[in-house]
C-alpha positions in Angstrom: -57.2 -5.4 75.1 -54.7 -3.2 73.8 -51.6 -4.4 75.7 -52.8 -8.3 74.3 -53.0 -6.7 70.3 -49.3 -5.1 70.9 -48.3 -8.0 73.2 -49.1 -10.6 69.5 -47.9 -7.5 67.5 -44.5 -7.5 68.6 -43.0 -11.2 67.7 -44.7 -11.1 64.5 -42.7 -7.2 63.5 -39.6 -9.1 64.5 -40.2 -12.1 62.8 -40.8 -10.2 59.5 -38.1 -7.9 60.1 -36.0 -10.8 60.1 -36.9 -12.3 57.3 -36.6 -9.1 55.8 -32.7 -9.2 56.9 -32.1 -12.2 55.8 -33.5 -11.7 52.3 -31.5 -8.6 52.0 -28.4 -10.1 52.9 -28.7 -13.4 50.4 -30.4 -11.8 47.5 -27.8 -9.2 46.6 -24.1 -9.4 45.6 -21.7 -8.9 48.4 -18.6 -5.9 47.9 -18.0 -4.8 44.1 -15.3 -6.3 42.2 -12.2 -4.4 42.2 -10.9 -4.7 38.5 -7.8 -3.1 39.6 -7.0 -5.9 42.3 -6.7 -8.7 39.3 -4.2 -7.5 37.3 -0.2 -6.8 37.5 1.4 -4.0 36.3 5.1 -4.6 35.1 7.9 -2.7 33.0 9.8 -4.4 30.3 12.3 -2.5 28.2 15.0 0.0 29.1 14.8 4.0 30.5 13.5 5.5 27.8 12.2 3.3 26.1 10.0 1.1 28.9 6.8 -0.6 28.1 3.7 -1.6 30.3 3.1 -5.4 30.9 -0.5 -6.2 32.1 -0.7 -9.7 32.7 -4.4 -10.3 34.0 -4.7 -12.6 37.0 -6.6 -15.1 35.7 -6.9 -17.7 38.9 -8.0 -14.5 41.4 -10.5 -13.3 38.9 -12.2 -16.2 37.7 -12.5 -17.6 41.5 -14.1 -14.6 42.7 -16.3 -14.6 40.4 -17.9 -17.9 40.6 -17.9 -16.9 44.4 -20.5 -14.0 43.4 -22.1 -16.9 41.4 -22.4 -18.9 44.1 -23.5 -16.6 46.4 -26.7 -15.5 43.8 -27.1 -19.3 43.5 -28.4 -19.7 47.4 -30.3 -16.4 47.5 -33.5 -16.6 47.8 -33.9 -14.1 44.9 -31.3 -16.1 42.6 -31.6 -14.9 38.6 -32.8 -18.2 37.3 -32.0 -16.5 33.7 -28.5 -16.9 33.7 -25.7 -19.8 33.1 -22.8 -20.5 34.6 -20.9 -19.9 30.9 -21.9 -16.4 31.8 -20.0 -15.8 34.8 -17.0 -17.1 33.0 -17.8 -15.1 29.8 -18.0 -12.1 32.2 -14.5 -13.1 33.3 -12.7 -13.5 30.3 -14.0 -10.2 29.1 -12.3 -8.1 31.4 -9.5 -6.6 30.0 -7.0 -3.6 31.4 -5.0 -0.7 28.8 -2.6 1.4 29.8 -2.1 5.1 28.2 0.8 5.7 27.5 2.5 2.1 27.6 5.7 2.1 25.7 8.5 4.8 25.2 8.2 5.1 29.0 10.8 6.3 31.3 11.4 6.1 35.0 8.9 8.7 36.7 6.7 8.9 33.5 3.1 8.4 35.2 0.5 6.4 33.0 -3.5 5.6 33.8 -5.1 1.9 33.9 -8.5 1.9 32.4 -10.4 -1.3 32.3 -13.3 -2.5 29.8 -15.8 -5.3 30.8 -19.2 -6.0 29.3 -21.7 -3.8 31.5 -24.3 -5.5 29.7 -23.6 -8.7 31.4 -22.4 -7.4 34.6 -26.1 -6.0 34.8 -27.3 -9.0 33.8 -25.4 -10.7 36.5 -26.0 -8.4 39.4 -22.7 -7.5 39.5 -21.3 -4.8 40.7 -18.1 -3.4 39.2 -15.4 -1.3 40.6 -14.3 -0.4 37.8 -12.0 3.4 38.6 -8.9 4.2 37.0 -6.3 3.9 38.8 -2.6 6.0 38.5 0.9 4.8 38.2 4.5 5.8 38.3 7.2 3.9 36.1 10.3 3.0 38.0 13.3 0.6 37.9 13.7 1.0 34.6 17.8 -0.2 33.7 19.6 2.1 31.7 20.3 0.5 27.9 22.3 1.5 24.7 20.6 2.0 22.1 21.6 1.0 18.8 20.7 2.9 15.5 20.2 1.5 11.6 24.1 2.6 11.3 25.4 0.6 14.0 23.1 -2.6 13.1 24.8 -2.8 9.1 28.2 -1.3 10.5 29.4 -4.6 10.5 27.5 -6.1 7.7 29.5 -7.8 4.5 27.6 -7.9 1.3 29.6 -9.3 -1.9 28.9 -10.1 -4.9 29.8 -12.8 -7.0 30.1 -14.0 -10.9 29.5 -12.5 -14.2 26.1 -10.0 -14.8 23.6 -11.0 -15.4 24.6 -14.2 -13.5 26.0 -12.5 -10.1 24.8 -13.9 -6.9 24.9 -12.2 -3.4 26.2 -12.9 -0.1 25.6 -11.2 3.2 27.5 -11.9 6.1 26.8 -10.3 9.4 30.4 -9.5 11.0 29.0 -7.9 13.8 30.5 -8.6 17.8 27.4 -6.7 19.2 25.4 -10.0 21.2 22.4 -8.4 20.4 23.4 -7.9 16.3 24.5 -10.8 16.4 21.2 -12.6 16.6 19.4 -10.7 14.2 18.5 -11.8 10.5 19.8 -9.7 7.3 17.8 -10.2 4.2 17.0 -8.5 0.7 13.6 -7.4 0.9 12.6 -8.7 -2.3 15.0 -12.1 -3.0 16.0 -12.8 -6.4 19.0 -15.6 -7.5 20.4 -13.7 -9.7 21.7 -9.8 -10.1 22.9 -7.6 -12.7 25.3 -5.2 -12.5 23.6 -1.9 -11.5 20.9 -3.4 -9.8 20.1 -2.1 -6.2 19.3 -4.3 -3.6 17.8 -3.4 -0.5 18.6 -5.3 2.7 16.4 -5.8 5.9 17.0 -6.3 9.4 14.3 -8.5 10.4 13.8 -8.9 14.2 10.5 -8.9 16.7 10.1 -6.8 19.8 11.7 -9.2 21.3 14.6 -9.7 20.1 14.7 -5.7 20.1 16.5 -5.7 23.8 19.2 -7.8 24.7 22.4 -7.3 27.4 21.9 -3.9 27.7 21.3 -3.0 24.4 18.3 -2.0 22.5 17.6 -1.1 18.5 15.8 2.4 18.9 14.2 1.5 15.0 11.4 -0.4 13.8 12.6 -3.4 12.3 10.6 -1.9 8.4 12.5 1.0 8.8 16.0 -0.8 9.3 16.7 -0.8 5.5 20.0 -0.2 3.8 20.6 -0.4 0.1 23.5 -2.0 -1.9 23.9 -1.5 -5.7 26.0 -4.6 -7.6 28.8 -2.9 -8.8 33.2 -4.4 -8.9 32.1 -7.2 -10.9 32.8 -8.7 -14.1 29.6 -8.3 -17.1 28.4 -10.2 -19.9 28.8 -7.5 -22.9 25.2 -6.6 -23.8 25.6 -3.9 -26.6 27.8 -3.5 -29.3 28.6 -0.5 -28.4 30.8 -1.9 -25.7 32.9 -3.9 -28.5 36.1 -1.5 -29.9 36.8 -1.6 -33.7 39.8 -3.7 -32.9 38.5 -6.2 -31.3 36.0 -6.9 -34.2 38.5 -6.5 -36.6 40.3 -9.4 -35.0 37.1 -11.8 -34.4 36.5 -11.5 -38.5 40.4 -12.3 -38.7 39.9 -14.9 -36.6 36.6 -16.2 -38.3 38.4 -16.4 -42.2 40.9 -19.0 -40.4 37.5 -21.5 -40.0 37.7 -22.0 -43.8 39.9 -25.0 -43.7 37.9 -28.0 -44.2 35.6 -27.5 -46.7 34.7 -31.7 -46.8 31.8 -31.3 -43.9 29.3 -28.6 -45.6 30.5 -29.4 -49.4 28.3 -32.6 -50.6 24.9 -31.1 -48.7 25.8 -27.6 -50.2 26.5 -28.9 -53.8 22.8 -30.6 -53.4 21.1 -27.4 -52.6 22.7 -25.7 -55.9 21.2 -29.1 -57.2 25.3 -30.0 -58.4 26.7 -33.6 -58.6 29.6 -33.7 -55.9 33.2 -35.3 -57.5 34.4 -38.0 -55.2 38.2 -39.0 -55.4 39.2 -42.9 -54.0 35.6 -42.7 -52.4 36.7 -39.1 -50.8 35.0 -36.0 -51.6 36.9 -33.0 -52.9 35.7 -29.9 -51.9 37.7 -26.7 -50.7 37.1 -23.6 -49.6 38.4 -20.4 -51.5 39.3 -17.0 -50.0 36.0 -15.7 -47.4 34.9 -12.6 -47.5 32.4 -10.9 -44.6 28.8 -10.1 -45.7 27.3 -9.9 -42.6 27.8 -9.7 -38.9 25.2 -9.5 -36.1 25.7 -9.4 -32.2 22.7 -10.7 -29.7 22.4 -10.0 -26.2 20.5 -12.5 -24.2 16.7 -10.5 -22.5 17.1 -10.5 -19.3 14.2 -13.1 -18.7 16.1 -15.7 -20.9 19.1 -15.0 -19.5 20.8 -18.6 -17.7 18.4 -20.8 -19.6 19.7 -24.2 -21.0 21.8 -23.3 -24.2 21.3 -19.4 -24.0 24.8 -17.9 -24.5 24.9 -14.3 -22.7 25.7 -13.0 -26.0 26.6 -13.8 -29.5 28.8 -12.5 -32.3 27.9 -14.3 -35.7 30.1 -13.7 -38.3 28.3 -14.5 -42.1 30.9 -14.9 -45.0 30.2 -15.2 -48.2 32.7 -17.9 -49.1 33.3 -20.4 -52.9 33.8 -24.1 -52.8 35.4 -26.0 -55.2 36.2 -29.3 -56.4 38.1 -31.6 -58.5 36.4 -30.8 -61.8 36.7 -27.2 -61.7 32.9 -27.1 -60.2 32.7 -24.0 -57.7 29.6 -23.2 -55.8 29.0 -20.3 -53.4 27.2 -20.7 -50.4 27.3 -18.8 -46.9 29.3 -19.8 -43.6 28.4 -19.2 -40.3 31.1 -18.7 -37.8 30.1 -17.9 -33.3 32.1 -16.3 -31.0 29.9 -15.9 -27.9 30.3 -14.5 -24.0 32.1 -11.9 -24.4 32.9 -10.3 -20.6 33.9 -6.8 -19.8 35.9 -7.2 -16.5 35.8 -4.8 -13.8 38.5 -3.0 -15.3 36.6 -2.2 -18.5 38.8 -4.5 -21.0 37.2 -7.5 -22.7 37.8 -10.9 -21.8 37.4 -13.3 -25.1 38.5 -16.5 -26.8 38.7 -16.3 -30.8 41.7 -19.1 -30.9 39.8 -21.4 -32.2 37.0 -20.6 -34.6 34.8 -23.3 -36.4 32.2 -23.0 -38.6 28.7 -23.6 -37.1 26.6 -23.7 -40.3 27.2 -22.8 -44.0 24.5 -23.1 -47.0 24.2 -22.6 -50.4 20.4 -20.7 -49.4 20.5 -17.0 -48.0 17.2 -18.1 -46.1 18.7 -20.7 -44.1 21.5 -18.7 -42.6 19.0 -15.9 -42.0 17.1 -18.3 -40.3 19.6 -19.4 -38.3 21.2 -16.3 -37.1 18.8 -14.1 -36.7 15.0 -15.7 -36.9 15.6 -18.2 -34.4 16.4 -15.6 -31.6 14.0 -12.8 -32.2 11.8 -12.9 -28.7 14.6 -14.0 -26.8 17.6 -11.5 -28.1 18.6 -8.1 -28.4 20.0 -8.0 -32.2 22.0 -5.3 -33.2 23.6 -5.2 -37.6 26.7 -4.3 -37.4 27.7 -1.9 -40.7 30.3 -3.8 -42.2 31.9 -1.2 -44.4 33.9 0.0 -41.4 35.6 -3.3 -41.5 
């Protein structure tokens, strides 16, 4: 009876045992994933001053794992809780850092560490190799490097026009190939420049553009700053005290010699006095008798008004107080206006002027309108200085 019980026994212990196998084998993942056996490790860069390049390999890694997907999928113990958008999640998340990976020389050894989601991989029944793995830089070229002194060796940076109204140029001179393709720029552009102002000048350039023939810039492109103050150029005067005695004297010379027509201010000043003008054959008959200086301002244009529409960079307004006459012995005084404006002090330090040919710009018999015009009108926008006209 025995030998019959063992005899049905036996077949059924290898039928289950079987089964068992075979449950075993397709319910569980096959070999862990290797992280380190889907990514390549490059050098880019020069001895010295090599970097690691990880490019991930994206058609290995995402094919294996849809094998392991595949595999769950027909055992008999699938996970019927996860998607196929998992899997590739799980792929995409795998990523590989090096430490150190830059400033690298030949020999120089550096680790690969890998981060996944662990999460997921649980989730997934995967199972992850993930250990770090060693290596040794090598066949790293030999470069030159080039310092912030050799990248603006060759630069040109001139400047141009009268202050406040000077404009810049930069020319990069350079024979370097790699200089040559790099971009010079003021780190904060404006259009115009004064005289005095510094300007600082980038070199703007990516990491890539850091390495070319041979040659590398050992300097991050922020730090590869060089600073140029406008200077050898010609400057609209902006204080009096830049204006000699002389050259005063001779602009209220030059102003008396205005006092020749006295026809084209005489009939609307004889009104204001509230006089009858004296015509001759239809003509007026007004002339002007000897000018003497009153008053005498010089404006220098703010810097923020300066190269507007009709802003002179400065102004010299001469006031004299002047009579006019007529044919019936009438006389009238009244006020005369007479500009002289841009006055430039070269490079040299002389002044560069033109008081050939005065004019009058306005004359009235009221104290208030003159005041008005040359001094009211350009508060806010001028610098106004009274000159002291018992020196002259």
């Amino acid at each position: 009876m025995r030998k019959w019980i063992l005899f049905l026994l036996i077949p059924i212990i290898v039928a289950v045992s079987g089964v068992g196998a075979y449950v075993v084998v397709n319910a569980t993942p096959g070999d862990a994933l290797i992280l380190s056996d889907y990514f390549e490790i490059t050098y880019e860069g020069y001895n010295g001053t090599g970097k690691v390049d990880i490019t991930r390999k994206d058609d290995m890694l995402f094919d294996e794992v849809d094998v392991i997907r595949l595999e769950q999928k027909d055992s008999l113990f699938r996970n019927k809780e996860v998607t196929q958008d998992e899997y590739l999640r799980f792929a995409a998340g795998i990523e590989a850092l090096a430490e150190p990976d830059e400033n690298l020389k030949n020999g120089d050894e550096f680790i690969i560490s890998y981060i996944y989601d662990k999460e997921l991989a649980k989730k997934l029944h995967i199972s992850v190799d993930d250990a770090m793995k060693g290596y040794t830089v090598e066949g790293l070229t030999d470069g030159q490097p080039l310092g912030v002194d050799d990248l603006f060796k060759d630069l040109s940076v001139e400047f141009s026009g009268t202050s406040p109204d000077i404009t810049m140029t930069v020319t990069n001179n350079s024979t370097n190939p790699l200089i040559q393709s790099l971009v010079f720029n003021p780190v904060e552009y404006k259009e115009k420049y004064s005289a005095g102002d510094v300007v600082s000048i980038r070199c703007f350039f990516n990491d890539n553009e850091r390495l070319h023939d041979n040659y590398y810039i050992d300097t991050p492109s922020a730090e590869c700053i060089r600073e140029y103050t406008v200077s050898g150029t010609d400057a609209y005067v902006s204080s009096l005290d830049q204006i000699p005695k002389e050259v005063i004297s001779e602009a209220i010379a030059a102003g008396k010699t205005a006092f020749v027509d006295a026809n084209e201010y005489g009939v609307r000043i004889f009104c204001e006095a509230h006089l009858v003008p004296v015509y001759i054959n239809q003509k007026a008959t007004f002339r002007y008798l000897t000018p003497s200086l009153c008053a005498a301002y010089f404006k220098s244009v703010n810097p923020e008004e300066a190269g507007k529409l009709g802003n002179a960079y400065n102004v010299l307004d001469l006031v004299y107080n002047v009579q006019i006459t007529q044919a019936d012995g009438v006389t009238c005084g009244c006020e005369a206006v007479v500009r002289f404006t841009d006055i430039v002090q070269k490079s040299d330090g002389s002044l560069e002027y033109d008081f050939s040919n005065p004019t009058i710009m306005s004359a009235s018999h009221n104290n208030s309108s003159i005041h008005k015009i040359v001094v009211t009108s350009y508060e806010g926008k001028y610098s106004i200085e009274k000159l002291d006209i018992s020196k002259y």
